[in-house]
C-alpha positions as CSV (number, residue, x, y, z in Angstrom):
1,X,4.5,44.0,-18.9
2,X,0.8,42.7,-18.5
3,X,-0.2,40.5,-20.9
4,X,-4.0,38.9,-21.3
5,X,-4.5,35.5,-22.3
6,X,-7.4,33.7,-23.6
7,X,-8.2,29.6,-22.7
8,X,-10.7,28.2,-25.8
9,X,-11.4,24.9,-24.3
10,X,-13.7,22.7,-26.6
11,X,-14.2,20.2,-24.1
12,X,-14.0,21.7,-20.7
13,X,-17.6,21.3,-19.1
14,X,-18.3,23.7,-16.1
15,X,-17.9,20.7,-13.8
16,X,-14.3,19.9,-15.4
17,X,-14.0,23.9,-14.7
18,X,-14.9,23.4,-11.2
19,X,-13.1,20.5,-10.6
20,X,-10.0,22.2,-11.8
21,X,-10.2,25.5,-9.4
22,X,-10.7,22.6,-6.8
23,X,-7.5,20.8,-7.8
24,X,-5.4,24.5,-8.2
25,X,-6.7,25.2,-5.1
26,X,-5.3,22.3,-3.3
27,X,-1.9,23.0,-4.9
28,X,-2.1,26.2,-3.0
29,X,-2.5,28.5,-6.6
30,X,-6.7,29.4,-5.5
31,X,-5.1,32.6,-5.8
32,X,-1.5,32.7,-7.9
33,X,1.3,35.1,-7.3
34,X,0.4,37.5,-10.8
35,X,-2.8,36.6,-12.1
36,X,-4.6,40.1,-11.4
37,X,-8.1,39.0,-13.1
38,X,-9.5,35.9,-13.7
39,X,-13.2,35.8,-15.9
40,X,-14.7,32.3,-16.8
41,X,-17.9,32.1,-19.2
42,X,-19.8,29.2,-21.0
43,X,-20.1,29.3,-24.4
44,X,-23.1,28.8,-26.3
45,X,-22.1,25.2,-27.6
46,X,-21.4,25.0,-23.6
47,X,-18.1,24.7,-23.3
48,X,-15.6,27.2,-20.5
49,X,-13.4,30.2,-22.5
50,X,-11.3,31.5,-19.8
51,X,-9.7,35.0,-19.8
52,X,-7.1,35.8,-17.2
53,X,-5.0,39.0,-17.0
54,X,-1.2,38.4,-15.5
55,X,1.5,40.7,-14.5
56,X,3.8,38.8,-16.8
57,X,4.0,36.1,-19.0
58,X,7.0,34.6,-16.7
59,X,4.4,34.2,-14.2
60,X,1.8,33.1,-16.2
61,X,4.5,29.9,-17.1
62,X,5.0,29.2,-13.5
63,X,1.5,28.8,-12.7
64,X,1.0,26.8,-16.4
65,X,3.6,24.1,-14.6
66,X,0.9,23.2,-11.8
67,X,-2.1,24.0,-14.4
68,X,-1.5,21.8,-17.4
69,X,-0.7,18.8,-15.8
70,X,-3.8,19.4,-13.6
71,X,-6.5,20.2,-16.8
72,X,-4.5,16.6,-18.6
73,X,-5.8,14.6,-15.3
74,X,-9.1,15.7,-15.7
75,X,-9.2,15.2,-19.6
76,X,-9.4,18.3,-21.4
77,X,-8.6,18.8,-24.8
78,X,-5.0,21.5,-24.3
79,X,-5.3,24.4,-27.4
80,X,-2.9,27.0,-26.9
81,X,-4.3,30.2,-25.4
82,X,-4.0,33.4,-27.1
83,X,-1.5,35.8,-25.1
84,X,-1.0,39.3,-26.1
85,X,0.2,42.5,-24.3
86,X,-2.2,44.3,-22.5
87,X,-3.0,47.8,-23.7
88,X,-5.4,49.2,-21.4
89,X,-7.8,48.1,-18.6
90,X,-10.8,49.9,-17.3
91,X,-12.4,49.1,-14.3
């Protein structure tokens, strides 16, 4: 089942954002087995909300074993994203 999850992170900066699709890329997860969409956004306060759509949430946890350690190194604040089944997309 495909399930959307939701990344509030207070102190991300866009450069921190950028450094960490560097960093992913490098692993080799620029593009991860699962994640079918992938939307950052700045907030007004200026802080990155990510929203990512996956194929599954066991997918989603592999990639979260290269990610987490990676957004720790570069000193953001870790809140727990909000995952939920998805019910619908439209392109």
């Amino acid at each position: 089942m495909s399930i959307v999850t939701v990344f509030t992170m207070p102190t991300m900066t866009s450069d921190m954002y950028n450094q960490s699709v560097k960093e992913l890329e490098n692993a080799g997860l620029g593009e991860p087995k699962g994640r079918l969409y992938h939307v950052s956004a700045l907030q007004e306060d200026g802080s990155v909300i990510v929203t990512d759509v996956w194929e599954s949430s066991e997918l989603l946890d592999e990639f979260s074993k290269t990610l987490m350690p990676i957004l720790e190194k570069i000193g953001v604040e870790l809140v727990a994203p909000f995952v939920s089944p998805v019910i619908n997309i439209i392109n």
